[in-house]
C-alpha positions as CSV (number, residue, x, y, z in Angstrom):
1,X,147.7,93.5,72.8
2,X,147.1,96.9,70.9
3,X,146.4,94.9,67.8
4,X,143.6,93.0,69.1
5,X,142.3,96.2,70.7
6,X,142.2,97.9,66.9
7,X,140.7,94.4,65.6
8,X,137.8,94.5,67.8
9,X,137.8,97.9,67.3
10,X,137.5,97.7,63.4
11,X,134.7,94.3,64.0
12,X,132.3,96.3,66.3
13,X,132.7,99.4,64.0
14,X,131.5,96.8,61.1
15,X,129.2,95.2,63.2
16,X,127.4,98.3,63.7
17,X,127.6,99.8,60.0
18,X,126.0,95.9,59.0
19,X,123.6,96.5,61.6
20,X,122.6,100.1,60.2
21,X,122.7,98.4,57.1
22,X,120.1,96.1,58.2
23,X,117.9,98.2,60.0
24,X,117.6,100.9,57.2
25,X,116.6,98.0,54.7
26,X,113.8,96.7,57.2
27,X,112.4,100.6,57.6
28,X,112.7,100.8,53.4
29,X,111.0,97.7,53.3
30,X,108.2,98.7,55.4
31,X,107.9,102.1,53.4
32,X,107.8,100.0,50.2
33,X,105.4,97.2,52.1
34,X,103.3,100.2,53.5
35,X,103.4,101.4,50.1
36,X,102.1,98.5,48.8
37,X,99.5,98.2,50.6
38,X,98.1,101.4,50.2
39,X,97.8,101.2,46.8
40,X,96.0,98.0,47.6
41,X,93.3,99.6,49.4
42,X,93.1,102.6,46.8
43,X,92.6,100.0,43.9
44,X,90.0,98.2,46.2
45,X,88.0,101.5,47.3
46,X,88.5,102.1,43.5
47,X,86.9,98.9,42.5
48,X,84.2,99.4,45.2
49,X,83.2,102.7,44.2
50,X,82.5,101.4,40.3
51,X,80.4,98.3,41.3
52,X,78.6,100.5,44.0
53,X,78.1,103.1,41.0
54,X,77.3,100.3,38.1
55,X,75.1,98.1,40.0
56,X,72.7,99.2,37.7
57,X,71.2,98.2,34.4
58,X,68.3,99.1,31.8
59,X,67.7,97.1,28.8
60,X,65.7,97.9,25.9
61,X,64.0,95.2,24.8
62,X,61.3,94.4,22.4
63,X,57.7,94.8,24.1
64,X,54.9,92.4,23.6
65,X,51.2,91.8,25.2
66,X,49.3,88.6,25.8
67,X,46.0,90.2,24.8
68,X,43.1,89.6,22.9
69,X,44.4,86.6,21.7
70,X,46.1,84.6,24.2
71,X,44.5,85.0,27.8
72,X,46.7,82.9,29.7
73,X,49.9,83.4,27.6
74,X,52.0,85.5,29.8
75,X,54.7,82.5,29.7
76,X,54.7,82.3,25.8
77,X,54.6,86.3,25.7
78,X,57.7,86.7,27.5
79,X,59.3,84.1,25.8
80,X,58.5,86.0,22.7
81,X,60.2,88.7,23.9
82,X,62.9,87.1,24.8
83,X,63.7,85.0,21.6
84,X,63.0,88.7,19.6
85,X,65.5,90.2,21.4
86,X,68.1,87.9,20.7
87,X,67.2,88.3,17.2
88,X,64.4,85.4,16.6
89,X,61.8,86.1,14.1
90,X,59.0,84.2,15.9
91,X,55.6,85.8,17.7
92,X,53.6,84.6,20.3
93,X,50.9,82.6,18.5
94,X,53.3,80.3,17.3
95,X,54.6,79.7,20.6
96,X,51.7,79.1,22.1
97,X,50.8,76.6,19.1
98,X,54.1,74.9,19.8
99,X,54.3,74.7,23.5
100,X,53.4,71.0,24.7
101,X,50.3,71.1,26.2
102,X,48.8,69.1,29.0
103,X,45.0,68.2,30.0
104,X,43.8,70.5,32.7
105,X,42.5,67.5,34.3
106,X,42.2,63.8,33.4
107,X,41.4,60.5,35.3
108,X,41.3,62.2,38.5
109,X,44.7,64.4,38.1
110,X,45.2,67.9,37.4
111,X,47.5,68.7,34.5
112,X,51.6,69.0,35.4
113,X,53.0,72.6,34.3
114,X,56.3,71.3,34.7
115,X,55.3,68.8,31.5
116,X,53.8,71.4,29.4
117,X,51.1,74.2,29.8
118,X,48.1,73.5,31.4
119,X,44.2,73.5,30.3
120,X,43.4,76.4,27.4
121,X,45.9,78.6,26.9
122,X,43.8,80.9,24.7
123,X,40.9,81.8,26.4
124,X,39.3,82.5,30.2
125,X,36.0,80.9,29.0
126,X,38.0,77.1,29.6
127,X,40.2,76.0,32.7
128,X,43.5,76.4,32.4
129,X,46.6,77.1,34.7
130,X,50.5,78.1,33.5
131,X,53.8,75.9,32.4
132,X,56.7,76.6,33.9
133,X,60.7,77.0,32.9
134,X,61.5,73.0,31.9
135,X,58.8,73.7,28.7
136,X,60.0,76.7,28.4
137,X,63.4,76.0,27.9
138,X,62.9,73.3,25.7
139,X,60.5,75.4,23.8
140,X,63.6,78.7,23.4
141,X,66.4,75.2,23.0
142,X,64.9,75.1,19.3
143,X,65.3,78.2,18.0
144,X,68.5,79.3,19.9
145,X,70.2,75.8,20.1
146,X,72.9,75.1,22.6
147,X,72.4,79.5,23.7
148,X,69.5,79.0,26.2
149,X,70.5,79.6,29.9
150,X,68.5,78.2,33.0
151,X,68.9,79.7,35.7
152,X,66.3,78.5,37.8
153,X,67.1,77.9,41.6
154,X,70.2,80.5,41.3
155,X,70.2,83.3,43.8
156,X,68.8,86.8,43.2
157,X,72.7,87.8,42.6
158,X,72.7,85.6,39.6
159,X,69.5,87.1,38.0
160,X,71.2,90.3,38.3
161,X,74.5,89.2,36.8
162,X,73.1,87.9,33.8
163,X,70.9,91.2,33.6
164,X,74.9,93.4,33.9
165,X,75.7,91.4,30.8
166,X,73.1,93.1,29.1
167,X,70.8,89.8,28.9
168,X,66.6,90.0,29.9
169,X,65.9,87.0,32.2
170,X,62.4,85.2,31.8
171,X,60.7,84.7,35.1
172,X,57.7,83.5,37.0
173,X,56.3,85.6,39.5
174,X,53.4,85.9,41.7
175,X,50.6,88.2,39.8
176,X,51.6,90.6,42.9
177,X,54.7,90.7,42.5
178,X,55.0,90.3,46.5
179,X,55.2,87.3,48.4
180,X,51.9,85.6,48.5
181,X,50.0,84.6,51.6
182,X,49.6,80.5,52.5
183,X,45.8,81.2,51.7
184,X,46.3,82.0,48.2
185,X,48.0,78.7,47.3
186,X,46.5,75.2,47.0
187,X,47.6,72.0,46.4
188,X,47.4,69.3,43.3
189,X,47.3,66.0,42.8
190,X,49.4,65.0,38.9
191,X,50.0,61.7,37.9
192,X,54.0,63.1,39.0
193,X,52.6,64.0,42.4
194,X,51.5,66.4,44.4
195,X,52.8,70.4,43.4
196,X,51.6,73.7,44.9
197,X,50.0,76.3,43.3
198,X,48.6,79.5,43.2
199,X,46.2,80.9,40.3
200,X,47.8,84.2,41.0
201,X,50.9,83.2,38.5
202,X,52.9,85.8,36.0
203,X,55.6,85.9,34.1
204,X,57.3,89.1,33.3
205,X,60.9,89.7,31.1
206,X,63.4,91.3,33.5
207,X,65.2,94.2,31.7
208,X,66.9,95.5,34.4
209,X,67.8,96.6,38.0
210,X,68.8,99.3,40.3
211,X,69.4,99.8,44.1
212,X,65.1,100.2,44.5
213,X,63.9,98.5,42.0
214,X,63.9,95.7,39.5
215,X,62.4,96.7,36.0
216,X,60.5,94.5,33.7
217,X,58.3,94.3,30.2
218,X,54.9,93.1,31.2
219,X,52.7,91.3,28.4
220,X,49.3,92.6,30.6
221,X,51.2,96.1,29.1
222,X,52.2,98.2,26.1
223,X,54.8,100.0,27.9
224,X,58.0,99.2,28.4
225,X,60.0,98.5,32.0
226,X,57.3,98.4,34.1
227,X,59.4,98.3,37.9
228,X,58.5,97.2,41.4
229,X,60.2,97.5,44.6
230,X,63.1,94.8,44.1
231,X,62.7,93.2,48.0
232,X,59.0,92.3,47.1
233,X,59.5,91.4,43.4
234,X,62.3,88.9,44.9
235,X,60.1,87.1,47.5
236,X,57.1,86.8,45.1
237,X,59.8,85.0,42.4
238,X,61.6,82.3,44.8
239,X,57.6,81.4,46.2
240,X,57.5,79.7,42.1
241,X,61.2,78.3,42.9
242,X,62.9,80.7,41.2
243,X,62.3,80.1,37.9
244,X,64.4,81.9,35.4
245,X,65.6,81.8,31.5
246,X,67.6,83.9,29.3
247,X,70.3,83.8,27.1
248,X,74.3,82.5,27.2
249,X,76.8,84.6,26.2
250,X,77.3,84.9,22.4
251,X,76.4,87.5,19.4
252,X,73.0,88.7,19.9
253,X,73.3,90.4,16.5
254,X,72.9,86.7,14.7
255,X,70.0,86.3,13.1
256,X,69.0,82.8,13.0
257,X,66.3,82.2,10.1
258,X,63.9,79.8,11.3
């Protein structure tokens, strides 16, 4: 009888040193999970606090202007600028000799910018309209081959991602650079159908971004990074259907002899 009193005497005395055990591993565990997790959050506030401190970007990029010789040219300008500053050795003239062009009206039809640009792209004196990104894609596709990016239809957020990688983004905007009102805008009949427009059309070279503003190279200008509040610059872009062009990822620094 006295030796199964010391045997259950010796199991509950290892009973509680496994329990002990057990519950001292749990608490270390915890510390090291609590641990853990604070360091989480520290590298996430870290993470935070550079994007929130980054989210910011000014490129310097070649600047060009439409003027005298290309009154409607704003498109081709900023192409211009775009193609130079990925190292292309091409001006705006000969753009504007090469993009497609369409009739500014014909057999009862006003000319598609989506096909090429439309009516005289030189001077006021004639009719004449815009052409939009599909032209100008094409257009960029054959002197940076396989490099051109559109980004038209992305979100704002994209635009600016593109512009963190150190890349100017060709846009349309309105001539505002604020969201137009339904007045300003009419509608055409093409042979493709029926599109909306709005003779107070621009297109600007985004250079950059900040928490305000959005920054640009205007081809009315000679000064670079003209900037606008960024809420109005957005909502006068997505009224063209956010158009947008720029560059993929690759060596800028390659010059490509054309």
């Amino acid at each position: 009888m006295l030796l199964f009193k010391n045997f259950m005497w010796g199991c509950s005395l290892l009973m509680m040193a496994y329990f002990s055990y057990i519950e001292k591993a749990i608490d270390e565990n915890n510390e090291i999970q609590l641990d853990e997790m604070v360091k989480k959050v520290e590298r996430r506030s870290l993470n935070i606090s550079y994007k929130e401190i980054n989210n910011k970007i000014l490129i310097d990029a070649p600047i060009l202007t439409q003027f005298p010789e290309l009154d409607r040219g704003c498109e081709i300008t900023s192409l211009a600028m775009l193609l130079q500053f990925a190292g292309i050795k091409v001006d705006k003239l000969t753009l504007a000799e090469e993009i497609p062009k369409v009739p500014f009206s014909k057999d009862g039809h006003y000319g598609d910018p989506n096909e090429g640009f439309v009516g005289d792209i030189y001077s006021f004196s004639q009719p004449g309209y815009a052409v939009y990104h599909k032209p100008i894609e094409d257009l960029a596709e054959k002197y940076l081959p396989g490099k051109v990016l559109n980004l038209s239809g992305s979100n704002f957020n994209e635009i600016k991602n593109q512009l963190l990688k150190g890349k100017p983004v060709w846009v349309i905007v309105t001539s505002t650079f604020n969201k137009l009102p339904d007045s300003a805008w009419e509608t055409w009949k093409t042979a493709n159908g029926d599109i909306r427009i709005t003779m107070r059309e621009h297109s600007v070279l985004l250079t950059g971004f900040d928490e305000d503003f959005v920054y640009f190279n205007d081809p009315f200008k000679t000064e670079k990074n003209s900037k606008i509040a960024i809420d109005k610059f957005i909502a006068g872009w997505e009224q063209f259907g956010k158009q947008a062009i720029s560059i993929k990822d690759s060596n800028l620094l390659e010059i490509v002899e054309r």
